[in-house]
C-alpha positions as CSV (number, residue, x, y, z in Angstrom):
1,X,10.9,4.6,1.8
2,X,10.8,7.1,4.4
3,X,6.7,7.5,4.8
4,X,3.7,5.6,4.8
5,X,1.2,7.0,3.2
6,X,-2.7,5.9,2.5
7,X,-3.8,6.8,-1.5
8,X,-7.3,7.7,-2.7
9,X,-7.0,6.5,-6.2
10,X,-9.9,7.5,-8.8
11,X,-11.2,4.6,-10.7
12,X,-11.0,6.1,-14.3
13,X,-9.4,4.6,-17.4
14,X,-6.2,6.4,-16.3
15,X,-5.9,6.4,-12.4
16,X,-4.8,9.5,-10.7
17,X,-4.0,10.1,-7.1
18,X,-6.8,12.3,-5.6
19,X,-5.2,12.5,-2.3
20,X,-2.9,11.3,0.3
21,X,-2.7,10.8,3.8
22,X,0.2,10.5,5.8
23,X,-0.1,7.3,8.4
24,X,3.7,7.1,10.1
25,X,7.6,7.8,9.4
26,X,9.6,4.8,9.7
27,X,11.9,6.1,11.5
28,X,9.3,6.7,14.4
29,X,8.7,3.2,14.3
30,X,10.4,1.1,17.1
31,X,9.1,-2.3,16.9
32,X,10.1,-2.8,13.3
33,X,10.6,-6.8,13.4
34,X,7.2,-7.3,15.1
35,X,4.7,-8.5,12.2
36,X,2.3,-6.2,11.1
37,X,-1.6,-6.8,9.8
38,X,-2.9,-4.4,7.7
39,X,-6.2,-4.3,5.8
40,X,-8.6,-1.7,3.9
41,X,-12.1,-1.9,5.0
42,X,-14.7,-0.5,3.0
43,X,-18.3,-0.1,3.7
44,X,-21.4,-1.8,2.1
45,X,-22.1,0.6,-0.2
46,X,-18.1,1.3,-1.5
47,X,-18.1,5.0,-0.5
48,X,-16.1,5.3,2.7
49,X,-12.6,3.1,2.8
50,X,-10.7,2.6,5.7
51,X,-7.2,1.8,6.5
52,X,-6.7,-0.2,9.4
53,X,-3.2,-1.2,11.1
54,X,-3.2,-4.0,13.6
55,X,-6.6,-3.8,14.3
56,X,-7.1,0.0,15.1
57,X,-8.4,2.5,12.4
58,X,-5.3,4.9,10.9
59,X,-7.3,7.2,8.2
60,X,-10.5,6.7,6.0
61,X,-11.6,8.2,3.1
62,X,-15.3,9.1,2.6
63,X,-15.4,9.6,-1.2
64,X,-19.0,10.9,-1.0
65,X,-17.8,13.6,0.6
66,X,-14.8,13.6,-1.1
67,X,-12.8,14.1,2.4
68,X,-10.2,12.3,3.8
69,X,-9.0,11.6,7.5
70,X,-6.1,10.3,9.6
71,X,-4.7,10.3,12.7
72,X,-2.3,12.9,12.5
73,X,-4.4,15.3,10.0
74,X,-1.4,15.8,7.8
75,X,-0.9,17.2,5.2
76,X,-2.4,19.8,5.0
77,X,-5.2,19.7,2.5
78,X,-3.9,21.8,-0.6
79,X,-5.6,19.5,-3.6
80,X,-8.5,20.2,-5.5
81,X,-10.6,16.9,-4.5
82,X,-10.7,17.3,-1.1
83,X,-13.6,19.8,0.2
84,X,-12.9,19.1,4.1
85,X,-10.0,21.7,5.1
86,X,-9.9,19.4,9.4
87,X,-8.5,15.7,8.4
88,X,-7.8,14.1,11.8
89,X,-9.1,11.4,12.4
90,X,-10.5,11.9,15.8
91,X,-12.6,9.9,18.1
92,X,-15.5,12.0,16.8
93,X,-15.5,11.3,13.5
94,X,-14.7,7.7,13.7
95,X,-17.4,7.4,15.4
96,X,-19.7,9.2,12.9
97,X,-18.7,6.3,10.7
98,X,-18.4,3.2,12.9
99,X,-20.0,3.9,16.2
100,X,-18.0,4.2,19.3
101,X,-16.1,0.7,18.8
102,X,-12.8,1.6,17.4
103,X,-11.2,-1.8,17.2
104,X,-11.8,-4.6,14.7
105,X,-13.4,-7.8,16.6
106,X,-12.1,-11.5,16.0
């Protein structure tokens, strides 16, 4: 494995990936034997899920508005689910979804 990527899967009979997001090469990674907490959020009402690395938001997807953020804004968006064309994940839009607090409290 080379990438880490965040999936939005559909929830039909036969899955499909709708779209992808990348969230970091390994080889960028320089604390690699330090242990990691991940864990995927979603909000009250199961539209909006979010991916969240030791405890700071990486990329959601709003699958209301079928759009899909991260911190980098890659790739591109080339797919047919998608309708937003900007996908980073700025301060801005995080805190269209979660207010201005970006990290996870204990």
């Amino acid at each position: 494995m080379t990438t880490g990527v965040f999936y939005a899967i559909s929830k039909s009979e036969q899955p499909e990936v709708l779209d992808g997001l990348h969230i970091y090469n390994v080889a960028d990674i320089t604390e690699k034997t330090l242990p990691t907490e991940l864990q995927i959020g979603w909000s009250d009402d199961g539209w909006i899920a979010f991916l969240i690395i030791n405890r700071h938001y990486h990329a959601l997807f709003d699958f209301g508005l079928r759009a899909g953020y991260c911190r980098n804004g890659l790739p591109e968006n080339t797919g047919d689910w998608a309708l937003v064309n900007e996908r980073q994940l700025t301060d801005e839009v995080m805190t269209k979804y979660v207010g201005p607090q970006q990290n996870i409290p204990k």
